[in-house]
C-alpha positions in Angstrom: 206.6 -18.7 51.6 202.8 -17.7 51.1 201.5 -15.8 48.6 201.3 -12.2 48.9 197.5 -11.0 49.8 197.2 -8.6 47.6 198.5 -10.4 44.7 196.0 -13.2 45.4 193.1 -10.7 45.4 194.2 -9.8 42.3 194.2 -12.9 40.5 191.3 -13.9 41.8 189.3 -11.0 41.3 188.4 -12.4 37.9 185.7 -14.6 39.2 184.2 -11.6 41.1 182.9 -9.7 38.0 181.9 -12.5 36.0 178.5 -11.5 37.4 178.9 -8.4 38.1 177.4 -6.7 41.6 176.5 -3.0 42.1 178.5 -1.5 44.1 177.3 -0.2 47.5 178.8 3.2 48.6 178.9 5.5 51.3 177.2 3.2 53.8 177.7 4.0 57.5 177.6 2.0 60.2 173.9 1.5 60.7 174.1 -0.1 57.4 177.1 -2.7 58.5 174.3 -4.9 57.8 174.2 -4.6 54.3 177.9 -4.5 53.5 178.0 -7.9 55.3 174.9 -9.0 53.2 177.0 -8.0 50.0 180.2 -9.2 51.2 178.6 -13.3 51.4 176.7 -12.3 48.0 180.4 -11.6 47.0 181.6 -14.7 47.8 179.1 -16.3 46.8 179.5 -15.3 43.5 183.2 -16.3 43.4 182.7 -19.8 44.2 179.9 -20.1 41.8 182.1 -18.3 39.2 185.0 -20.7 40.2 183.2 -23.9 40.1 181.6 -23.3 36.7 184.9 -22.5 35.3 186.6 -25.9 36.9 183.5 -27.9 35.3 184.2 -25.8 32.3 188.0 -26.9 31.7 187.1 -30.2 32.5 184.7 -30.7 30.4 186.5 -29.3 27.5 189.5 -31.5 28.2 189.9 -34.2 25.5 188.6 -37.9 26.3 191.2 -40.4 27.1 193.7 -37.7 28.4 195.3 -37.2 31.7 194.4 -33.8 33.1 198.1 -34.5 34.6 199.7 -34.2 30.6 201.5 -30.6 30.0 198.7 -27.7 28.6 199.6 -27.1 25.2 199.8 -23.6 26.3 203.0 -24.1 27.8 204.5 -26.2 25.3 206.3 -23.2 23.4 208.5 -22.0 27.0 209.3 -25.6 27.7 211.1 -26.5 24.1 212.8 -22.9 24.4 214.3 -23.7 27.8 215.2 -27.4 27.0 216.5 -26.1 23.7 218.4 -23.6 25.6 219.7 -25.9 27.8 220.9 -28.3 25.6 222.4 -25.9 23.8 224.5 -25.1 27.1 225.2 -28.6 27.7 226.6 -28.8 23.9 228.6 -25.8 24.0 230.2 -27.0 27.2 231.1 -30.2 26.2 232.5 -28.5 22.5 234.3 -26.4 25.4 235.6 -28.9 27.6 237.6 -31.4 24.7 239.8 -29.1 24.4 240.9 -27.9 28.0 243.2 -30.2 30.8 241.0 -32.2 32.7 241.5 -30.6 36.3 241.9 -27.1 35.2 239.6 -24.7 36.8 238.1 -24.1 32.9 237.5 -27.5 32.5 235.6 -27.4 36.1 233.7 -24.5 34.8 232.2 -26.6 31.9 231.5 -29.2 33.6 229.6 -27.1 36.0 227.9 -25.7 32.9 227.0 -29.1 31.9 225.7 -30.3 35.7 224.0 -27.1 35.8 222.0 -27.6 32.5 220.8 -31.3 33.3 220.0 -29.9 37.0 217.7 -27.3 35.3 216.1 -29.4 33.5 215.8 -32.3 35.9 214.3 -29.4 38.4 211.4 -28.1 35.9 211.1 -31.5 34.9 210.0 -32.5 38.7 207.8 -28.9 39.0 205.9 -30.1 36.1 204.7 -33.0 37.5 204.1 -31.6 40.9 201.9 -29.2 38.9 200.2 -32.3 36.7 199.3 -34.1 39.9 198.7 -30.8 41.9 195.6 -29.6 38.7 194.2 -33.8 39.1 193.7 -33.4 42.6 192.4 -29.6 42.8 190.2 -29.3 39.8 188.9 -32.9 41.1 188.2 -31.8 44.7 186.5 -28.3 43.3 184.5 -30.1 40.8 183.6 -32.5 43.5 183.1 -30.1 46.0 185.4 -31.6 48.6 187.2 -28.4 49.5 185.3 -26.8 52.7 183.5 -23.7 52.3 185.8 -22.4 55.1 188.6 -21.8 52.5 189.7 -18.2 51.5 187.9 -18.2 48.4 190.5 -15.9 46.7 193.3 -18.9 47.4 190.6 -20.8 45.9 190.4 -18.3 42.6 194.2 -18.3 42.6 194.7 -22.5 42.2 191.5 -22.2 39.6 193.3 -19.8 37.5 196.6 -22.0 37.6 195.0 -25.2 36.8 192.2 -24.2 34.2 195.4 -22.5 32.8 194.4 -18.9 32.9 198.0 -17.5 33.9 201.3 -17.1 31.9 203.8 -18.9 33.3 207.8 -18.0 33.5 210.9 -20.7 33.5 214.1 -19.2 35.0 217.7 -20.7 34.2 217.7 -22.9 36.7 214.5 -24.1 36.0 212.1 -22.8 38.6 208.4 -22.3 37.4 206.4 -19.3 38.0 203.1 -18.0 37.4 202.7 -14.7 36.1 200.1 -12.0 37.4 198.3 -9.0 35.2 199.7 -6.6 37.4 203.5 -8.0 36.9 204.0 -10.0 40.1 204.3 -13.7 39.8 204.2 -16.9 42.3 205.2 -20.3 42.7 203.5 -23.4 43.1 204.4 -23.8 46.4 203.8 -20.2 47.2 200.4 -21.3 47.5 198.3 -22.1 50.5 196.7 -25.9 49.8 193.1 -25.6 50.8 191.4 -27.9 53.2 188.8 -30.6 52.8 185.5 -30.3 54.5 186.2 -32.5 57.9 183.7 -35.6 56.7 185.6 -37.7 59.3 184.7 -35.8 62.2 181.3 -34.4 61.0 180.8 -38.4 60.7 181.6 -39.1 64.3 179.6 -35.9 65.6 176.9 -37.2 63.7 176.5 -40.8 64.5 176.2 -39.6 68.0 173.5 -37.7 67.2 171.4 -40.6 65.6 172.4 -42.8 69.0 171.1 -40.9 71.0 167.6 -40.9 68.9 168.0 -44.4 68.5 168.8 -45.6 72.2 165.4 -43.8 73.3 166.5 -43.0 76.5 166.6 -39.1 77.9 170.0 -38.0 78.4 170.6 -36.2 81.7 173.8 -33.4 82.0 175.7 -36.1 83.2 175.4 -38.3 80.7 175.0 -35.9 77.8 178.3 -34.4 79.4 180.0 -37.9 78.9 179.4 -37.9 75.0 180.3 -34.2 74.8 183.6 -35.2 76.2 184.2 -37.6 73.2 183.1 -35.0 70.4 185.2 -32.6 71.8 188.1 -34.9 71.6 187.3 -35.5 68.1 187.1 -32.0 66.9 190.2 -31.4 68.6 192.0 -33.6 66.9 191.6 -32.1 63.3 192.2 -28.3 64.1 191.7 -25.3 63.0 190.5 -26.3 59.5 188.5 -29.3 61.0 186.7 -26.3 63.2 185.9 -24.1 60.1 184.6 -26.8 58.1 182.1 -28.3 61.0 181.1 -24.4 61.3 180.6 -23.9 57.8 179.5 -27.1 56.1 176.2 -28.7 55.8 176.8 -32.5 57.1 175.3 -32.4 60.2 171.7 -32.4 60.4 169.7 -30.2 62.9 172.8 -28.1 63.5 172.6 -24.6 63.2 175.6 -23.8 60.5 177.5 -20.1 60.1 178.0 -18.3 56.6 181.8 -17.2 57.2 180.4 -13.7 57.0 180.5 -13.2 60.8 183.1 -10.9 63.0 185.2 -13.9 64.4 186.1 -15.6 61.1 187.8 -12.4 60.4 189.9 -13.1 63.7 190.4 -16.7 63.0 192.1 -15.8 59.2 194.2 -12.7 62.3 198.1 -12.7 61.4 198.1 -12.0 65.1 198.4 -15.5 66.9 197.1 -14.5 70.4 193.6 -13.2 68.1 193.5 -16.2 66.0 193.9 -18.6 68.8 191.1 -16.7 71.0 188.8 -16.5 68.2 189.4 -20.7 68.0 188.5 -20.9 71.4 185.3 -18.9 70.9 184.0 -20.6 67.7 185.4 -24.2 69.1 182.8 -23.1 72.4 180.2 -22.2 70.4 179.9 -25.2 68.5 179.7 -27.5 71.2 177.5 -25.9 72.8 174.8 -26.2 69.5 176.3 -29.8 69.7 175.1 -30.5 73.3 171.5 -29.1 71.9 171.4 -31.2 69.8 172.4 -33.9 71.6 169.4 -33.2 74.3 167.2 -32.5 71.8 167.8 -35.5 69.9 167.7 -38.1 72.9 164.6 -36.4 73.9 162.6 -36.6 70.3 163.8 -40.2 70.5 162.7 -41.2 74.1 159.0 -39.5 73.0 159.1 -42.2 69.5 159.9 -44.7 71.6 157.5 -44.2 74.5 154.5 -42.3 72.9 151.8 -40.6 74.9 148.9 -42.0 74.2 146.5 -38.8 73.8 143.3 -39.0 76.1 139.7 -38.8 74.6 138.0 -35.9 76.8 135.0 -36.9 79.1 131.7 -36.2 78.2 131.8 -33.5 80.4 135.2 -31.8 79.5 133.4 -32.0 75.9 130.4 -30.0 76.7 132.5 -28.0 79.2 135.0 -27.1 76.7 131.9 -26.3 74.1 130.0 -24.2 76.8 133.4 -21.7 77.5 133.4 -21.3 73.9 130.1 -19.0 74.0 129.4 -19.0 77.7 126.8 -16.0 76.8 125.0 -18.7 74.4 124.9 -21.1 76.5 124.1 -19.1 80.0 121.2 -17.9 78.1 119.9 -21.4 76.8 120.5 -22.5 80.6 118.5 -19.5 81.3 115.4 -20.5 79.0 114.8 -24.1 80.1 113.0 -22.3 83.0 110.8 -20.2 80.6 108.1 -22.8 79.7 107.6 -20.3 76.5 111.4 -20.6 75.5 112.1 -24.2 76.9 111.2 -26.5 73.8 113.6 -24.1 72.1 116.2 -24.4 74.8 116.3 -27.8 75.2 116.1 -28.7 71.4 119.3 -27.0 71.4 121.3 -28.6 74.3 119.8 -32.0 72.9 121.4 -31.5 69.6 124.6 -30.2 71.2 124.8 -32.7 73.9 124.8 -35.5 71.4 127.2 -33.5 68.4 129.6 -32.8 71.2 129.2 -34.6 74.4 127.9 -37.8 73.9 129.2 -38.3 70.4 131.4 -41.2 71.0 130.0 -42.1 74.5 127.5 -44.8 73.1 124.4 -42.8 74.6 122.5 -40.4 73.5 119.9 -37.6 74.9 116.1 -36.8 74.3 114.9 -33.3 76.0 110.8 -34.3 77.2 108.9 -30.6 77.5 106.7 -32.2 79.3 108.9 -32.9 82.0 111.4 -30.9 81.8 114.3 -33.1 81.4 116.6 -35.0 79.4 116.3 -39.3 78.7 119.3 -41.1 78.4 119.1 -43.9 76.0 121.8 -46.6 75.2 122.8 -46.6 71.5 123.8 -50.7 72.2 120.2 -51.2 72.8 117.7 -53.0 70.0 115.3 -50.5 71.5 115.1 -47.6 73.1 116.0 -48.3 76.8 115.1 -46.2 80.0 115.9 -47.7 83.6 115.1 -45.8 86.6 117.2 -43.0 87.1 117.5 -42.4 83.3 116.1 -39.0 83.4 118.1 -36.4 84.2 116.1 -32.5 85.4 117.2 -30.0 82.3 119.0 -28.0 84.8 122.5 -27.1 84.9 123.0 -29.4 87.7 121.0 -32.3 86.1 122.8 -32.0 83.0 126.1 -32.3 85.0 124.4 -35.4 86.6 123.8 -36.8 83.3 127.4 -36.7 81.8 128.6 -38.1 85.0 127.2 -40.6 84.9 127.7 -41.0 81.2 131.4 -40.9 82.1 131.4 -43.2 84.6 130.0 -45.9 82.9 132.9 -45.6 80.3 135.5 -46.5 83.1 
């Protein structure tokens, strides 16, 4: 049997107002937003409340001692009950000596005595359930095993057992319980065991990921399909709590993870099976489909390591084309003045400088503008001296300046 909601709210509403967190009232719907905001600031709270007090109590507990050996706390109800059970088993046998062996009162104290070493025998065995039970939670919350999927109220209620926070209750036969402010009380077994975060599984999604960077090669739908197949089998495989913890816990890289604060983790934690299963469906859908992403993604990043584009210098004339769109005003009007002998030094002192800057900067020539006749010289850096072969000057037109990085560029073929 589970524990009762409401009870588990209120034992673990402790670890809400540790930090406490204004309330927000009277909010309508077009502020749903902001009640979710506070609701995962909420919870946020409680498992940072919860895991500081689990790092607390251990590191409190005294070296050298099992975090399995009986709180002190509870010492006082143990020796009551074993004191009041032996005392039951004494009377019983004072009682039995003197009745016939066989008689129904000589059966009656000897169910007295069975009873008393059955009681306990059964506490006995429910104490060390519990001692191995606080090892392995405080251990996993300490460590952070536990998956952030987890109700975090179950997870306030096993902090508050285990750091020894509650009363606790031993009936006559021997049964343990934990007692509650508001008078209620539970059982160890009442409680719902939370999951681990699905490392397996997040493992196995994840080493596909790195293959397919790795192997370099572009997956198609067919193939990408074909590895799909195998995740899917894999998530599968560990459920419902395997499908909250891949949702909800960081161990795969370049995944897009949720918060838990979102409309269909309400219908997965439904009482209503037909909801809860649906809801499954829905998140298990959603997550392979970021998966498959991924997987594209990933195959595709890998395929452009392995087989890099190597990036193209522009020409000489996609250089001084791409500089002349920049400003075409400018350079129209410098175009303009090479045919105004009072504006053409000017003009062409100007294209010389950006013809070599832009153009020809890492062509191995360079460019002289001549007033006198109206044109620009190609020269050959490689050259001990200036060198001019026929066909070396170029008219300082738009056309001859096209002519010129032409040629320019096909001599760097």
């Amino acid at each position: 049997m589970a524990v009762d909601p409401n009870l588990i709210r209120s034992v673990a509403k402790a670890y809400e107002y540790q930090n406490y967190v204004p309330e927000i009232k009277d909010l309508g719907l077009a502020d749903l937003g902001k009640r979710l905001a506070k609701g995962k600031q909420m919870r946020r709270i409680k498992d940072e409340n919860i895991q500081k007090e689990v790092k607390s109590y251990i590191d409190k507990y005294p070296p050298g001692i099992s975090l399995n050996k009986i709180p002190e706390k509870y010492r006082p109800s143990i020796s009551a009950f074993s004191f009041k059970q032996k005392k039951i088993y004494s009377d019983a046998i004072s009682s039995r000596v003197k009745m016939k062996a066989g008689s129904d009162e000589y059966q009656e104290q000897t169910d007295l005595m069975n009873g008393a070493l059955q009681a306990v025998s059964n506490l006995k065995s429910q104490w060390n359930t519990f001692g191995e039970g606080k090892e392995e939670n405080l251990g996993d919350i300490d460590s952070r095993n536990y998956s952030a999927g987890n109700n975090s109220d179950n997870l306030g209620v096993i902090a508050s057992v285990y750091t020894d926070k509650l009363d606790a209750s031993i009936s006559d036969s021997g049964d343990l319980s934990f007692l509650t402010e508001d008078g209620g009380s539970f059982k160890l077994n009442d409680i719902d065991q939370p999951f681990l975060k699905a490392k397996k599984e997040a493992k196995f999604i994840q080493d596909k990921l790195v293959s397919a960077y790795e192997s370099g090669v572009r997956l198609n739908d067919e193939s990408a399909n074909f590895v799909m197949k195998q995740i899917e089998l894999t998530i599968d495989e560990g459920g419902i709590d395997s499908l909250k913890s891949l949702a909800m816990d960081n161990m795969i890289a370049n995944v897009e993870l949720y918060d838990g604060s979102e409309e269909i983790f309400e219908r997965l934690n439904s009482n209503d099976d037909q909801i809860r299963v649906q809801a499954a469906q829905e998140l298990r859908s959603e997550l392979l489909s970021k998966y498959k992403n991924t997987l594209i993604s990933q195959s595709q990043k890998g395929y452009s390591v392995k087989n890099p584009v190597e990036i193209k210098e522009p020409t000489s004339k996609e250089a001084f084309n791409s500089l002349a769109s920049s400003d075409p005003e400018k350079y129209s009007l410098l175009l303009n003045n090479l045919g105004d002998e009072n504006k053409s030094m000017l003009a062409g002192t100007e294209l010389q400088r950006n013809l070599n800057m832009q153009a020809l900067r890492y062509s191995g020539y360079y460019t002289e503008y001549d007033k006198e006749t109206n044109s620009f010289m190609l020269f050959d850096k490689n050259e001990k001296q200036d060198f001019q072969d026929e066909g070396a000057s170029y008219p300082a037109t738009p056309q001859g300046i096209n002519q010129l990085l032409n040629e320019v560029d096909s001599s760097r073929r």
